[in-house]
N, C-alpha and C positions, 0 to 999 in steps of 0.2 A: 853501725848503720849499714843496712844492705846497701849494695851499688843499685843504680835507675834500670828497671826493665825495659827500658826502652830502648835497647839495643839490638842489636842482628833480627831487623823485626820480618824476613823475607819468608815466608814458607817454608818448606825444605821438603813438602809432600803435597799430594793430592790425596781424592776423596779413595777412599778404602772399600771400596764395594763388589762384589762377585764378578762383577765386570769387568774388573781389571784385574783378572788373575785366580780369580776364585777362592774359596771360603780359608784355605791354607794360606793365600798370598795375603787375603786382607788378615789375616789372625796374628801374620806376623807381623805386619804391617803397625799394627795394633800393637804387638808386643815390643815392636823397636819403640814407637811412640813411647812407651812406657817406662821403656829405658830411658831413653834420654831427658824427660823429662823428669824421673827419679833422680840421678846423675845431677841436671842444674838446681832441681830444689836442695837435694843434698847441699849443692856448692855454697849454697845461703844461709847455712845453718850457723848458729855462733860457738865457740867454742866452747862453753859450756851448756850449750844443749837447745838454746833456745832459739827460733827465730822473730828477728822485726824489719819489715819491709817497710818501705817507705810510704807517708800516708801524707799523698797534698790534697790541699783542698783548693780557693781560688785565690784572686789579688789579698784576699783582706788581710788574711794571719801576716803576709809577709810585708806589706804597707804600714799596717800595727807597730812590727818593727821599729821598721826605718823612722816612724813617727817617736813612737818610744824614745830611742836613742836621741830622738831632737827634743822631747819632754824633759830627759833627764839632762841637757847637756852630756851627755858621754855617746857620743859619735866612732864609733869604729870604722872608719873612713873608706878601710878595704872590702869590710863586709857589705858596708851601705852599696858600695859601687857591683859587686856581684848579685846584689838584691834587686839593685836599678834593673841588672840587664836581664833577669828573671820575668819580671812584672814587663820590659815591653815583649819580652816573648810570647808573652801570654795574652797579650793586648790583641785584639779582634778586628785589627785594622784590616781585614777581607769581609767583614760583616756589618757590626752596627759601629763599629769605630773604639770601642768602651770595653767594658770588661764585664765577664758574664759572671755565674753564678757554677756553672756546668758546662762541661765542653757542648761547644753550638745552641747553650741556650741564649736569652733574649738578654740584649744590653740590662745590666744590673744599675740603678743610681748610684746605691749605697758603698759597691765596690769599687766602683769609676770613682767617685769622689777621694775615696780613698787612698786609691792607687795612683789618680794624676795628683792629689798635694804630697804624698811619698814620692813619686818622681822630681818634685819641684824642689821638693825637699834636699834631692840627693843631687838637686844642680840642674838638672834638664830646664831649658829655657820653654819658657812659655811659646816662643814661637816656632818652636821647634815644630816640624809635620806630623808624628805622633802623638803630641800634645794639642796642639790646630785642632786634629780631628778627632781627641777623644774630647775637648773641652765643648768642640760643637755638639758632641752628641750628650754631652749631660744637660747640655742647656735648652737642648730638645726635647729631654725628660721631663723639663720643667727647671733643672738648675739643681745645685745642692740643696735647698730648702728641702726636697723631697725627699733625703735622705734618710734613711729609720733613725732612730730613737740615739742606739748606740755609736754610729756614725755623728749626730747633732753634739753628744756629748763630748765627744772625741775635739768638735770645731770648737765648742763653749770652750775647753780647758787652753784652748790655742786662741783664742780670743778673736774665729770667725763669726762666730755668731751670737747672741746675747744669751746669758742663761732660761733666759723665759723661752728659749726655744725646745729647753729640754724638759722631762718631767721633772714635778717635785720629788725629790726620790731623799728624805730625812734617813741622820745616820739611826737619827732615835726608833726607827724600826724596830733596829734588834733589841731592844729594852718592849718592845711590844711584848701584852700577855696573849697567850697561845687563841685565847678566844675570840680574840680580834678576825676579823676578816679577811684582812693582808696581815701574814706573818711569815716570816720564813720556812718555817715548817711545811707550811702549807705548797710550795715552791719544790719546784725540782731540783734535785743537786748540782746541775751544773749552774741553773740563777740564782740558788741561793749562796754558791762559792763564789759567784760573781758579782753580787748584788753585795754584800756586805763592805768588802773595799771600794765598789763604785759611790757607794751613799757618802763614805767619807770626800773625796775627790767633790763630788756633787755639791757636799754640805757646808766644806772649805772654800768651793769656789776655786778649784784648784786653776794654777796658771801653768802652762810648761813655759818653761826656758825659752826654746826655740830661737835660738842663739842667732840664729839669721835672717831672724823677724819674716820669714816667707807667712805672704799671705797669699789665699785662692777665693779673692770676693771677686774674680773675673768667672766664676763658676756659678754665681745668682743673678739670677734673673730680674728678681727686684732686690736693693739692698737688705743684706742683713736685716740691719736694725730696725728698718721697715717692716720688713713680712711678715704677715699678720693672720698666715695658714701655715704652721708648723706642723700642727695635730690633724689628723680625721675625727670627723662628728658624726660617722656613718654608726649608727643603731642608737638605742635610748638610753644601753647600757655603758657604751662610749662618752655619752654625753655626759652624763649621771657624774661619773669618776673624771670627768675634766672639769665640772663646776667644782668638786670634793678638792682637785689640784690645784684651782683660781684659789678657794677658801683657804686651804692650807698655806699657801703660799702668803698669805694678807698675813695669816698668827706667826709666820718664823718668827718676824723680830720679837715675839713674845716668848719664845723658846729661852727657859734662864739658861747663863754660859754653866752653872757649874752641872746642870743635865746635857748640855750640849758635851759638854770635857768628857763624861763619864760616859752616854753612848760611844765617844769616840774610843777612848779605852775598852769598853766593851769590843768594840769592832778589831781595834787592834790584838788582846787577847783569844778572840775567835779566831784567826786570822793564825796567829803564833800555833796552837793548839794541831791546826789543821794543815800547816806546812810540808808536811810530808817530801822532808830533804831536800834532796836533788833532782827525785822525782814531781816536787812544782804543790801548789795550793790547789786542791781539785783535779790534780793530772790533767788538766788543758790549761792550752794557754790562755786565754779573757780573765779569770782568776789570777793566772801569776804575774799578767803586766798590771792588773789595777791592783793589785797586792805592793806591787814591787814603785809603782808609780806612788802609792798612799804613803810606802815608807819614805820616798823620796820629798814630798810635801811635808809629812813631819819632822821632817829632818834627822831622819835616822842615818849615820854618815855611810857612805860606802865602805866603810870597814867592818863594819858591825856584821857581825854573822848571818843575824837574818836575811840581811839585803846581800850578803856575797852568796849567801846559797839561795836565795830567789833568783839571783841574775843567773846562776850555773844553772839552775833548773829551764829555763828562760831560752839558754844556749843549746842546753843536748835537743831541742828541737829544730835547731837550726840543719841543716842537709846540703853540702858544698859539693857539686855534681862537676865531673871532669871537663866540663864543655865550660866551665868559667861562673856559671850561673851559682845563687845561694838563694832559696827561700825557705818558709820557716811552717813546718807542720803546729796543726792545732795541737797533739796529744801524739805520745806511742804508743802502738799494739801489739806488744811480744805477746801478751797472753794470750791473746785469739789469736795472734798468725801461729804461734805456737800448737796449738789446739788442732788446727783445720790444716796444718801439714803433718804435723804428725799422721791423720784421717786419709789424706789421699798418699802417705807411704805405708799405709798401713798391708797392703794387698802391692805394692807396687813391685815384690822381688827383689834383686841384691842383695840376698843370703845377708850375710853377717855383717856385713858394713852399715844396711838399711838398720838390722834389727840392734845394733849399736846405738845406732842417730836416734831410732827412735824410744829406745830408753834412757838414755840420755836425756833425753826430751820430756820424757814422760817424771822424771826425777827430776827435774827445774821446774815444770808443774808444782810436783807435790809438794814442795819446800815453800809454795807462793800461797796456799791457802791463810785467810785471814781467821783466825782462832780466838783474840785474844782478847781485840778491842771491840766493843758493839758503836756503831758510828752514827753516823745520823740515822740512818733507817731505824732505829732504833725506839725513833719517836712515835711509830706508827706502827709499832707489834707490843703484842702481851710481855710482858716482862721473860717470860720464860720460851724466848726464843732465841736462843744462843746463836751466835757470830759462828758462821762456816762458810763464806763465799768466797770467788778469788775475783779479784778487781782487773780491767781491759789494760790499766797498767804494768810495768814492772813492780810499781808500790804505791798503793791509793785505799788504804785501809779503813779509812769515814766512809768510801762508799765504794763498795762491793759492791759485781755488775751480774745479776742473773742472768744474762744471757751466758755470758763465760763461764760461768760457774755450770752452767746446764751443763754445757758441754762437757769442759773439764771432768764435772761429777761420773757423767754418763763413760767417756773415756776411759777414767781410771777403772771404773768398774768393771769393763769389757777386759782390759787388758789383766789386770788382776785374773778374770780366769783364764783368758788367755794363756798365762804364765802357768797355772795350775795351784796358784797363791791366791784364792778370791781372798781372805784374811786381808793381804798384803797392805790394799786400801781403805779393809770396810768402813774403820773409823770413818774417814775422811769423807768417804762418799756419802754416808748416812748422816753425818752433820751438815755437809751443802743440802744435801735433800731436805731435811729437816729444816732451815735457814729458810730455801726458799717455797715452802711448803707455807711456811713461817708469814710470807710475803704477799701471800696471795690475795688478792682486791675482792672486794666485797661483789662486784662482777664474777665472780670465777677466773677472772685474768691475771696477767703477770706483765708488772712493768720491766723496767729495767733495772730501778736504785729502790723502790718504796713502793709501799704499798699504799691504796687508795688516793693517787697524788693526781685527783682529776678534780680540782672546783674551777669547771669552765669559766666563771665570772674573771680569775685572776689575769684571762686573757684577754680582760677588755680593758685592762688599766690603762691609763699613758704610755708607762711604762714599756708595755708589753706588747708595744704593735708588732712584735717578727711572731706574735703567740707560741713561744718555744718559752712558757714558764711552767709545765707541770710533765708529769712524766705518770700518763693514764694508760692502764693496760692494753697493750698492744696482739697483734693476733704471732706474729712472727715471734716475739720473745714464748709469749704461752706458748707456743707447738712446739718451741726448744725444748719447754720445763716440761712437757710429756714427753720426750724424747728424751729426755734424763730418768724421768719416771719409769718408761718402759725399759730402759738400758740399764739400769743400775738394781735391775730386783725389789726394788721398792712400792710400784705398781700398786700389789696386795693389799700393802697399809697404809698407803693413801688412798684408797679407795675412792672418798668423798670426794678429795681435790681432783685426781682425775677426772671423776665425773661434773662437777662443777666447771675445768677448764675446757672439757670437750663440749657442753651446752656453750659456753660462750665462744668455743668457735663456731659452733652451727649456727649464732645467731647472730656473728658477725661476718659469715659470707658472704658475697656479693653475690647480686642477681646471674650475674655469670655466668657464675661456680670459684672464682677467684677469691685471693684473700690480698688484704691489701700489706706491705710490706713499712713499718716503718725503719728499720736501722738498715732496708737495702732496697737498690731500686729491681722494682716494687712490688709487681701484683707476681712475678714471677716468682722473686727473692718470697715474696709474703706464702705465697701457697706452694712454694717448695718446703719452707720450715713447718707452716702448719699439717702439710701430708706428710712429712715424715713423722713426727711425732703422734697424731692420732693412727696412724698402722704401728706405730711400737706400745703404745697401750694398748691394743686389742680391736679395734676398732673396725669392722668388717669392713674394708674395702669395695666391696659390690654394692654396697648403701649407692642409694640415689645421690645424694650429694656429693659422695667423692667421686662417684661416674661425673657430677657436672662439671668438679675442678677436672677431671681426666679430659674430659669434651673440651673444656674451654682451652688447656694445655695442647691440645692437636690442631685446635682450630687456629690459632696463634703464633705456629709454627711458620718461618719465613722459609721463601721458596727454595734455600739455599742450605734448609735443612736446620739451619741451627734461628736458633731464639734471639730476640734482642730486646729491648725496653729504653726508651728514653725517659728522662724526668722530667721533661713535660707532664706525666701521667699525674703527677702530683698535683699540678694547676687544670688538668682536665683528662680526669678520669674516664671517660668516653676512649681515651687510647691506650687502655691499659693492653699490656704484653706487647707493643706492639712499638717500632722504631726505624718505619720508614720504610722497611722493606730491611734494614741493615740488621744483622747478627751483632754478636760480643762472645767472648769466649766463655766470660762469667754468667751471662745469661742463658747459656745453650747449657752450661753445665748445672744450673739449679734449676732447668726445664726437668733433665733426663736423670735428676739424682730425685726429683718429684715423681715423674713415671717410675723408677725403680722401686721407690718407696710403696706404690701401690699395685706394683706383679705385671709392671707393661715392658719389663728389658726386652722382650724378645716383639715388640709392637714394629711395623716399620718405621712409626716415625721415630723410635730409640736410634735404630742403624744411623737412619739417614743423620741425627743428632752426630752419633759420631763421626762421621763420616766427615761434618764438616769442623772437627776438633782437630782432625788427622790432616785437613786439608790447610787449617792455619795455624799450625805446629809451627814455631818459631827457631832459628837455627840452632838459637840457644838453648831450646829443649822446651823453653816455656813459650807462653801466649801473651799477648798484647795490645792493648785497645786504648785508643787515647779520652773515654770516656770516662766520666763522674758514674761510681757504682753505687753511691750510698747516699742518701741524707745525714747531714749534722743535724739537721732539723730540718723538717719538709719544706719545701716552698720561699724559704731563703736563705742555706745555706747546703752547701754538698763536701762529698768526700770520694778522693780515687785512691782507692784500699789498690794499691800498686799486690800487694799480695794475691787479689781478690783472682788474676789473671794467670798465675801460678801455680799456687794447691787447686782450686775449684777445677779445673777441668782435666785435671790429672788424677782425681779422684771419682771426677764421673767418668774417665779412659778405666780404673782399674776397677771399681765395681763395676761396671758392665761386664770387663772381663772375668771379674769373680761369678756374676750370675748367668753367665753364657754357655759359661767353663765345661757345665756337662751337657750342653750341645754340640761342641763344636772339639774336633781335634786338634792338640794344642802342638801350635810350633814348639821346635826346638829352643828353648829358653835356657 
C-alpha cells in the first residue's frame, strides 16, 4: 500500500508565467515541475510494476468495521483503538458536529449513526464532548430512524431496531425466474454481490454477538419500537412496492423450511463461486463483510477456509497511517492507478529509468486481462461475445470494468506502436474492444459492468432508497469506449458503435455544453472524458457543440486560473464546474487535458491552467487536496482517489509540454 499523500503539502513554487522571467524561465520552470514530480510518482511504484494508492472514502467502510468485529465477537482490540482515533478525526466538530458524506459537505444521518455506535462501541463514553455533539446533531436530523435502508439493517442485526424497520428483502430471490420484475440480473453488480448475503442475514434474522451489549436508542427521537415512519411514501411507485412489502411480509411464515434451506444453499453456493481469493466477494467491501458475517451465522467456524480467506480479503483493505490512525478502504485500484500513471509518465522524461517503470507496468497490465471466465455480464450479451476485459481490481473476474478496460485497451495499443511491435498486443487489444463493443446498451451507451442495466422502477423498491441498484449508461465511461476506439485502430470496424455512442453523447449534453460525470466529480470529470474520446474517433471539433463544452470550459474557470468542482453538483446541478471560487489539482487538470483534446493548448486560459499547477506543486513533487473526487454512487456516497492528486496533473504538466514543444525553445533537460 502506498504511504498518505498528505504529506509535505507546502508549495515549493509560484505561477510560471512570462512575467517572471520570460518564456525560457517559465519552460523551465515547467520542466523542473516535471521532474520532480516524475521522480515522486516513480517513488510509488511497486515492485513488480504496478501502482495502488490509497482510496478513502467517509465514516462508514471503517464504522462497518469496528461493528463487524463486534458482530462476530472477534474484536482486534489494537486495530479497533487506531480506527476510533480515525473516525474522531474525521468528525466535523467545526461544522454540523457529525459526519459528512464529502469533505465540507452537509451532516450525513446514515454515516453519523454509524460512526457514533462504532465509537461507542470501541469504548468512547457517551458523554464524552465529541459524542455530546455528534449525538445532538443526529437528533436534529430527526434521530436514527432516518437512517437509509442499509444503516436500519445494520441496527435490526444488533437489535436497535425491530426488523419491520427494514425491507422485506427474502433469500428466496435468488430461486426467482429471470422474468420476474425484481431479479438479480436485473441489478447492478455491486447490489447484486451485495444483496445475495444480505437476504440471508435479513431472512435469519441474523443477531450479532455484540459482546458488550452497547446500545445507541439515545439516538431516537421516538422509541425504536414505536416509530412508525421508517420508509418514504413520496411517488405512487414507492407506494405501490411498500404495500407489495406489507403483503409479502403477511405470506413469510407460509414460506415451507425446505425452500427456505435450499435458497439459502443457493445463496451460499453463489456466494462460494464468486469469492475471488484474497482479493474479497465483488472486490468491495459491503459484499465481503455480509458474506463474511452470513458465514458467521451459519456457523461456518473460523477455521474453514472460506471464512479465513473472506476475513484476509476483509483485511488488505485496511490502511495503518504513521500518525497512529487505521481505517478501512471500500475496494483497491491498482488497475486504474496503474493505467493513468503509466499516461502521465509517458511524455514525462527520465531516459531509461522512466521507460523501465513504465514497461514494467505495462507488463503487470497485460497479465491482468480476464480471458477465460465469462461472468455475470454475461447474462445480457449474445452468446458470442467472448470475455476480454480487465477488472478496477488486482482480481475480480465475474465483473470486468469497461472503463479500465477502455483504457488499458486503448494504452496497450498505443505503446505497442510505440515500441515498433504493434503485433506485440494486438490480440489483446482486439478482444477488450470486441468484449466491450459486446456491451454496448441499447442506448448507444456504455455502462460500467453490463449492458442495458437501467429498469428505473428497481429504484423505487424499499430496498433501494440510496437508488444505487442499476448500473445505466453513463456519458463519461462511453467517451472512455471511444477513446479506446479511436486509440486502438479499431474505429473502422466498429463503425456502427461509434456512431451510435457519439449520438448518445450529443443527446446527453447539457444545456450548457457540459457532460455530466458519473465515476468522477463531475461536470468537469464528465466532459473531460467525453471530449476526449469524440476528437479521437473523428469528430470535428469546430462543431457547435463541442465549441459549447469549449465555452462552458472557460466560462468556469476560477480566478486563480485553475478549475474546481464540489459535489454538491450532484444534489444541485445549477453549480456545475463550479467550487466556491476554490481550485483542486484534479480538477484544473481534467479542465486542461479537455481543452487539449480539442486544439485549445496554446488558449490562454490553458497557460493560466498551468500556471496554477506549477504554483501548487507540492514539496514532494506531487499535489494535494483534501477533497472527495469521485462518487461511489451519486448523492450518497463518495470517494478520495488519493492518486487522483498525483498522475492527473502531472499529466496535464506533460502534455502541454508535448503540445507546446514546437512553439516554445526547450530548456536544457
Amino acid at each position: 500500500m502506498s504511504a498518505t499523500l498528505e504529506l509535505a503539502r507546502e508549495p515549493v513554487r509560484g505561477p510560471a508565467s512570462a512575467g517572471h522571467g520570460g518564456e525560457a524561465r517559465a519552460e523551465a520552470r515547467l520542466d523542473a515541475a516535471i521532474d520532480a514530480g516524475r521522480e515522486a510518482l516513480l517513488g510509488h511504484q511497486q515492485d513488480d510494476g504496478h501502482w495502488c494508492f490509497e482510496l478513502e472514502s467517509d465514516a462508514t467502510i471503517t464504522a462497518e468495521y469496528i461493528l463487524m468485529m463486534h458482530f462476530a465477537d472477534e474484536i482486534d482490540t489494537d486495530l479497533q483503538a487506531r480506527m476510533a482515533v480515525y473516525l474522531r478525526a474525521i468528525q466535523r466538530r467545526d461544522r454540523h458536529g457529525g459526519w459528512d458524506q464529502y469533505h465540507d459537505g452537509a451532516l450525513d444521518i446514515s454515516c453519523s449513526v454509524k460512526a457514533y455506535f462504532a465509537l461507542k462501541a470501541a469504548g468512547d463514553a457517551a458523554d464524552a464532548p465529541h459524542m455530546v455533539q455528534a449525538r445532538e446533531a443526529i437528533l436534529a436530523a430527526g434521530g436514527a430512524a432516518r437512517a437509509n435502508v442499509f444503516t436500519r439493517i445494520l441496527l435490526a442485526t444488533f437489535e436497535q431496531v425491530p426488523w419491520r424497520a427494514t425491507p422485506f428483502v427474502p433469500v428466496e430471490l435468488i430461486l426467482f425466474p429471470r422474468w420476474m420484475p425484481v431479479h438479480l440480473d436485473k441489478m447492478a453488480y455491486w447490489a447484486r454481490s451485495t444483496l445475495v448475503p444480505l437476504t440471508v442475514l435479513c431472512s435469519m434474522r441474523a443477531k450479532a454477538a455484540n459482546p458488550h451489549r452497547v446500545s445507541i436508542r439515545e439516538l431516537f427521537v421516538t422509541p425504536p419500537e414505536e416509530e412508525r415512519r421508517y420508509f418514504s411514501t413520496q411517488g405512487l411507485v414507492r407506494k405501490a412496492f411498500l404495500v407489495v412489502d406489507r403483503l409479502a411480509r403477511c405470506i413469510e411464515p407460509m414460506i415451507p423450511a425446505g425452500l427456505r434451506r435450499r435458497a439459502i444453499e443457493r445463496a451460499q453456493a453463489w456466494c462460494v463461486e464468486r469469492m475471488n481469493g484474497e482479493d474479497g466477494l465483488g472486490g468491495i467491501f459491503p459484499p465481503m463483510v455480509y458474506w463474511y458475517e452470513m458465514m458467521v451465522l451459519l456457523g461456518i467456524p473460523k477455521s474453514d477456509p472460506r471464512r479465513a480467506t473472506c476475513l484476509a480479503a476483509i483485511r488488505k483493505l485496511v490502511v495503518h497511517r504513521p500518525d497512529g490512525m487505521a481505517y478501512c478502504q471500500p475496494c483497491l485500484s491498482p488497475v486504474w492507478d496503474t493505467a493513468w500513471s503509466i499516461m502521465a509518465l509517458q511524455h514525462a522524461g527520465g531516459g531509461e529509468r522512466t521507460r523501465d517503470a513504465i514497461q514494467r507496468a505495462y507488463d503487470w497490465l497485460a497479465q491482468r486481462q480476464v480471458q477465460d471466465l465469462r461472468g455475470d455480464w454475461a447474462d445480457h450479451v449474445p452468446a458470442t461475445v467472448q470475455p476480454g476485459g480487465w477488472a478496477f481490481q488486482y482480481a475480480n473476474p465475474y465483473y470486468p470494468d469497461i472503463d479500465d478496460s477502455a483504457v488499458v485497451a486503448a494504452m496497450l495499443a498505443v505503446h505497442g506502436r510505440r515500441l515498433g511491435q504493434p503485433e506485440r498486443y494486438a490480440q489483446q487489444v482486439e478482444r477488450a474492444v470486441e468484449w466491450m463493443v459486446g456491451l454496448q446498451s441499447r442506448n448507444g451507451g456504455f455502462g460500467a459492468f453490463d449492458a442495458n442495466c437501467d429498469r428505473e422502477y428497481l429504484n423505487r423498491i424499499p430496498f433501494a432508497d440510496h437508488g444505487a441498484l442499476l448500473d445505466p449508461p453513463t456519458e463519461d465511461v462511453s467517451g472512455r469506449v471511444l477513446l479506446a476506439l479511436g486509440l486502438s485502430g479499431e474505429r473502422a470496424r466498429h463503425a456502427d458503435a461509434v456512431a451510435r455512442c457519439v449520438d448518445y453523447l450529443r443527446r446527453t449534453q447539457r444545456a450548457d455544453g457540459s457532460w455530466w460525470g458519473r465515476w468522477g466529480t463531475n461536470y468537469l470529470y464528465g466532459t473531460w472524458s467525453v471530449l476526449a474520446g469524440l476528437a479521437l474517433v473523428g469528430e470535428d471539433v469546430r462543431q457547435r457543440y463541442i465549441r459549447k463544452a469549449v465555452d462552458w470550459l472557460l466560462r468556469v474557470q476560477n480566478a486563480d486560473g485553475g478549475w474546481g468542482e464540489t459535489n454538491d453538483t450532484y444534489f444541485a446541478p445549477q453549480l456545475a464546474g463550479t467550487n466556491g471560487g476554490e481550485s483542486t489539482p484534479n480538477c484544473t487538470a481534467w479542465a486542461l487535458l479537455a481543452l487539449f483534446a480539442v486544439g485549445e493548448a496554446h488558449a490562454p486560459a490553458a497557460r493560466r491552467g498551468i500556471d496554477y499547477l506549477l504554483g501548487c506543486q507540492q514539496k514532494g513533487g506531487l499535489w494535494w487536496h483534501p477533497s472527495h473526487n469521485a462518487p461511489g454512487f451519486p448523492r450518497i456516497y463518495y470517494l478520495k482517489y488519493h492518486g487522483y492528486t498525483a498522475y492527473f496533473p502531472l499529466w496535464a504538466l506533460t502534455r502541454y509540454r508535448q503540445l507546446v514543444k514546437p512553439a516554445l525553445p526547450r530548456a536544457a533537460h
